[in-house]
N, C-alpha and C positions, 0 to 999 in steps of 0.2 A: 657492668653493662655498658655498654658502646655508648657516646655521647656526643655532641656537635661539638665545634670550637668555642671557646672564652679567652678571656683576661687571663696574662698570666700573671700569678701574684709575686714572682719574682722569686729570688736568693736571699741570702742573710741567715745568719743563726734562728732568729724567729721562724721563718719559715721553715727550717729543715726541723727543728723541737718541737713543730706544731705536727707534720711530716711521721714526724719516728714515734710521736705519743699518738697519731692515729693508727698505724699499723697496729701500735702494742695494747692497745682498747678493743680491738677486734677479737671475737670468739671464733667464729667461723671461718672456714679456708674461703667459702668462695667472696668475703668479705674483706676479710684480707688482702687476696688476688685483688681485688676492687682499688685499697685502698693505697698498695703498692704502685698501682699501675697510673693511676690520677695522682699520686705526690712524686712520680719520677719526672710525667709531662709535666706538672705546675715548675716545680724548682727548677728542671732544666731547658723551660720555654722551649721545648717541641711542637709538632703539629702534630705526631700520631706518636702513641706507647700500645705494647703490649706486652702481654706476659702468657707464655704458654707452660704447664706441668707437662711431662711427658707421661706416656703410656707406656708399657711395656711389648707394643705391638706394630711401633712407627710410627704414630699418631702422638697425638695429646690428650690427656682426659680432660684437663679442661684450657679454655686460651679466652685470655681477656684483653679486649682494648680501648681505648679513651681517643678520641678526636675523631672518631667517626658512627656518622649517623645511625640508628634502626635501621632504615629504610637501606642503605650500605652495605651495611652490615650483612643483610637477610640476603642481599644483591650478589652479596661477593660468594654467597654458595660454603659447601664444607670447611671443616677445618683444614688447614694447614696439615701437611704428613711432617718427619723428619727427614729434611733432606734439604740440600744446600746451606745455604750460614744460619739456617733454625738448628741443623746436624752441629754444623763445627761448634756454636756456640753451647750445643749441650756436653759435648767431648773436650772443650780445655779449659783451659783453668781462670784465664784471662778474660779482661776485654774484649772486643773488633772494635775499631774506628774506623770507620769508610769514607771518603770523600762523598763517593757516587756507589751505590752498592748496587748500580745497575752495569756498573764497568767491570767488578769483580766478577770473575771465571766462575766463581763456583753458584753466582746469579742464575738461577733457573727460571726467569718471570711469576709472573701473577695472573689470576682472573683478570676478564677485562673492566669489571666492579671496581678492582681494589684501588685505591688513591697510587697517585703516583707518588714514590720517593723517590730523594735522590740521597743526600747524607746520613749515616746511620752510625748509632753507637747500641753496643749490646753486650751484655755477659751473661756468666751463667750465675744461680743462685745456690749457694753449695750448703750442706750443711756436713761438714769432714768431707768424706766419699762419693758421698751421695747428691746428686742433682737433684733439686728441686725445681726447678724450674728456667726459663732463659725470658731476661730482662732486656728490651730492646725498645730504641727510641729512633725518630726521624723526620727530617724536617725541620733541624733546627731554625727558627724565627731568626731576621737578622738582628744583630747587635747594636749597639748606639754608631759605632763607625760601618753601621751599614755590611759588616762583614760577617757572612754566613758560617756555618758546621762548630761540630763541637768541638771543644776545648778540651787543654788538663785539666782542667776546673772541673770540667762537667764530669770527666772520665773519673775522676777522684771522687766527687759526689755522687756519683751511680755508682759506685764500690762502695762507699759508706748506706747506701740506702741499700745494696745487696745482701750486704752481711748483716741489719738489723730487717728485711725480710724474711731470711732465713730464719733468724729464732722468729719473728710473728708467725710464719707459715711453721714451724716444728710445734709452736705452743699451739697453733690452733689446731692443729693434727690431730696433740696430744689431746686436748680438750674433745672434740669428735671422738678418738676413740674413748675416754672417760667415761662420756656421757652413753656410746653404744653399750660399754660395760653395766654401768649403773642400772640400766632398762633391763639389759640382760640378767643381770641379779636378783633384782625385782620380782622380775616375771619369774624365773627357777626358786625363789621364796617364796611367792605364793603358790607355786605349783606343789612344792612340797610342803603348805601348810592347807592345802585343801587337798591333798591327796592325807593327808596325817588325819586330820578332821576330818572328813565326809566318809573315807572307803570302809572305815570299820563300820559304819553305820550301814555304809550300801549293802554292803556284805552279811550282814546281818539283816537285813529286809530282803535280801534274796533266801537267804534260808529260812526264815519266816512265810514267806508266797511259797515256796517250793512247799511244806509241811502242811499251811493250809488247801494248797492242790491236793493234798494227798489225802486228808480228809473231810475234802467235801463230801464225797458219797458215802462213808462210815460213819462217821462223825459231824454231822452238820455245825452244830452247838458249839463244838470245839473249833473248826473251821473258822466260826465264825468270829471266834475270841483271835485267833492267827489272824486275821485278816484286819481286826481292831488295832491288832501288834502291829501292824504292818503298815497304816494308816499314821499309827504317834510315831512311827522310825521314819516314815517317809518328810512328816514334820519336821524331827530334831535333825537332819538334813538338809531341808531347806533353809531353818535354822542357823546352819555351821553356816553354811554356802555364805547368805544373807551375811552374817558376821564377819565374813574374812572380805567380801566386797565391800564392807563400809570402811574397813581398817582402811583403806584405798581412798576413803574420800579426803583430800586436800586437808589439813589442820587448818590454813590460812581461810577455809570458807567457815570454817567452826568458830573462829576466833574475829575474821574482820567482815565476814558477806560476803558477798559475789561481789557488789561493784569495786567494792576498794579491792579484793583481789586480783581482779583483772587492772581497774587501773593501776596497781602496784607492777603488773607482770609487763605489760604494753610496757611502763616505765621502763623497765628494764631491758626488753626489748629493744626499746628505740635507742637506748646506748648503746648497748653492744654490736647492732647491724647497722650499714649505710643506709639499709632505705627506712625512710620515713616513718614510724608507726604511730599513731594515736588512738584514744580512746574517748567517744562522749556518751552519756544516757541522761538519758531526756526522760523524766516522769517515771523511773520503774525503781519501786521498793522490794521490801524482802519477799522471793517465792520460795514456795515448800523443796526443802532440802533433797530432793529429788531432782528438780529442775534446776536448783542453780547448780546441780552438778554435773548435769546435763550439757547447760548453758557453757560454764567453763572449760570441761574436756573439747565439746564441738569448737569453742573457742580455739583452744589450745592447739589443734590437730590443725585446723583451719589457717592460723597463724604458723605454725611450724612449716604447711606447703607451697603456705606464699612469701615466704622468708626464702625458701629452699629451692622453690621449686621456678615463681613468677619472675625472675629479673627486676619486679617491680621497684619505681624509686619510692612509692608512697602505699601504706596499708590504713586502714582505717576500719577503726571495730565500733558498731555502734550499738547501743542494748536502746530500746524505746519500748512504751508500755502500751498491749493489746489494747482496744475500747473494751475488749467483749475480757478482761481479764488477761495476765501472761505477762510475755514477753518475747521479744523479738529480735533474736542477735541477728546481725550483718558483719561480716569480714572482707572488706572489698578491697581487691590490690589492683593498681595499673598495669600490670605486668601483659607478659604474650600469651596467656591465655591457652586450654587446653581443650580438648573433645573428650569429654566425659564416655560416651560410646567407644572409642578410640582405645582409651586407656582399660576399659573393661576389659576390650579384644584381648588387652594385651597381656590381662594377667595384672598389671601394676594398679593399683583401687587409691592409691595417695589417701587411705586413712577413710574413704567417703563411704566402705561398709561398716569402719565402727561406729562414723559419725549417724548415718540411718538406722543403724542398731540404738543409738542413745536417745536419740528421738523417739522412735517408735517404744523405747521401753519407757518416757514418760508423757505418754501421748501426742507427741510432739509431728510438729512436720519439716522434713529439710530439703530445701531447694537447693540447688546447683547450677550458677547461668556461667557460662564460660565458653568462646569460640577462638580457638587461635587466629592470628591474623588481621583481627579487626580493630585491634587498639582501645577495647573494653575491657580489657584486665578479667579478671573473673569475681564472683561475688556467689560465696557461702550461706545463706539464709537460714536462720533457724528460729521456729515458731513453737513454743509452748505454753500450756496454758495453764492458769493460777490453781488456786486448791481449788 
């Protein structure tokens, strides 16, 4: 996420093993990206870094940078395409050093947003074959004898932070697609253990209705015994169903409740991402095992979109206790904020019809306040209430 200028905390072995043990703490690519692009500006006392992945289409899928403002940022308009020294740097194998990279031929300008540079150092991020992405800095701050642009120094430690980028960004790939797999299993296991448990039953109450259809007008009496059958199978159905949804419910809420589950999970949360996450609850004890699992999935979903989805630097989940009985989670992130109408249009629902599905199936109610643009981040609400 784009940032104003600071202190730089300078060079030294400290810093760069402070540098390479944050990259390699990182789970997530776009955390990563975060963490590469702020320990390239700190170590090499630049004014601006970025880092773009490329796309397969000219573009970037994603491009991050450090030393410049939201408000800049949102100014300076789309992303960047491939083309000029964003291109060369993704095609070879090396460095570029530039004095002035506004004198270089293959300089094609900038927005009228975009900060001025003049000195530039950049490579690519490679892992074997393959481009990961292109690492670029500018603006080198003057040095104690007052003398500008980068160095060998610097060119050597921007290759040392390139090549342990490359394994953060490949591990956190790998971790991404993991965890897409792990969901994927999940869900094709439950599919086939409630398609294995329920359909012989279905199937068997469908042939039971069909035979008491048939005599209700001959045989009433009997009818009426089929229709009884038909009744305990539609039971030991809802039954299986019932049973194969619970196997679902969390171990950790069986074993430690809702609050230490959650605050166990935020814990874990707020190491592995750059932004901020904590947890507090003020006055609320054990609710019926319905609700806090309620409480934790809308958590869970709520926290996954503002990790992923807000830019935010700070999350904050709060549980507090109903007057009238319950409880009351909030998810609130800084982030830039969405148009809930917007995203329906679109098809993409960011989790917020299972979250109203969870509520509503334990009387629950869930709010959604979120407007891009205004610098109110968005805020998750969920309301349910006690036995």
């Amino acid at each position: 996420m784009p940032s104003g200028p600071r202190s730089p905390r300078g060079g030294g072995l400290a810093a760069v093993s402070t540098a390479l043990l944050a990259m390699s703490r990182r789970l997530e690519v776009r955390d990563v990206l975060r963490t590469i692009v702020a320990s390239a500006r700190e170590l090499l006392d630049a004014e601006y870094a970025a880092l773009g992945v490329p796309d397969d289409h000219g573009g970037f899928a994603r491009f991050v940078v450090d030393g410049i403002s939201e408000e800049q940022w949102r100014a300076i308009g789309p992303l960047p395409r491939q083309h000029g020294i964003l291109a060369a740097m993704l095609h070879q194998d090396g460095p570029e050093r530039l004095a002035d990279v506004r004198e270089d031929p293959r300089f094609e300008g900038w927005p009228a947003a975009h900060p001025d540079m003049s000195d530039f150092l950049g490579l690519p991020i490679r892992d074997g074959e393959e481009t990961l992405g292109a690492l670029f800095l500018a603006n080198k701050r003057s040095g104690p004898d007052g003398r500008q642009g980068f160095t060998d120094e610097d060119e050597e430690l921007l290759s040392l932070l390139a090549q342990h980028a490359a394994i953060a960004l490949t591990n956190a790939r790998l971790y991404e697609r993991s965890r897409e797999l792990t969901i994927a299993e999940e869900r094709s296991r439950l599919a086939h253990e409630l398609h294995d448990a329920v359909s012989q039953k279905l199937f068997s109450l469908r042939l039971t209705a069909q035979a008491a259809a048939a005599l209700v007008d001959r045989d009433p009496a009997r009818a009426k015994d089929e229709l009884q059958q038909v009744a305990a199978l539609a039971a030991e159905a809802a039954d299986e169903l019932r049973a194969a949804v619970t196997e679902l419910r969390p171990a950790a809420l069986d074993e430690d409740g809702l609050i230490a589950t959650l605050r166990g999970q935020v814990r874990v949360l707020d190491r592995a991402h750059a932004a901020h996450v904590t947890f507090t609850c003020d006055g609320v004890r054990a609710l019926p095992a319905a609700q806090e699992e309620a409480v934790l999935r809308v958590a869970q979903e709520a926290l996954h979109n503002a990790l992923r989805h807000s830019e935010g630097d700070r999350i904050e989940v709060t549980l507090t206790r109903r007057e009238t009985g319950g409880a009351v989670l909030r998810v609130t992130d800084d982030g830039t904020g969405f148009s809930p109408p917007t995203v329906r249009r679109a098809g993409r629902h960011l989790g917020l019809v299972s979250m109203r599905d969870r509520a509503a199936g334990v009387g629950g109610k869930l709010t959604v306040r979120s407007e891009p643009g205004t610098g109110t981040g968005t805020t998750i609400e969920l309301e349910v209430p006690g036995a």
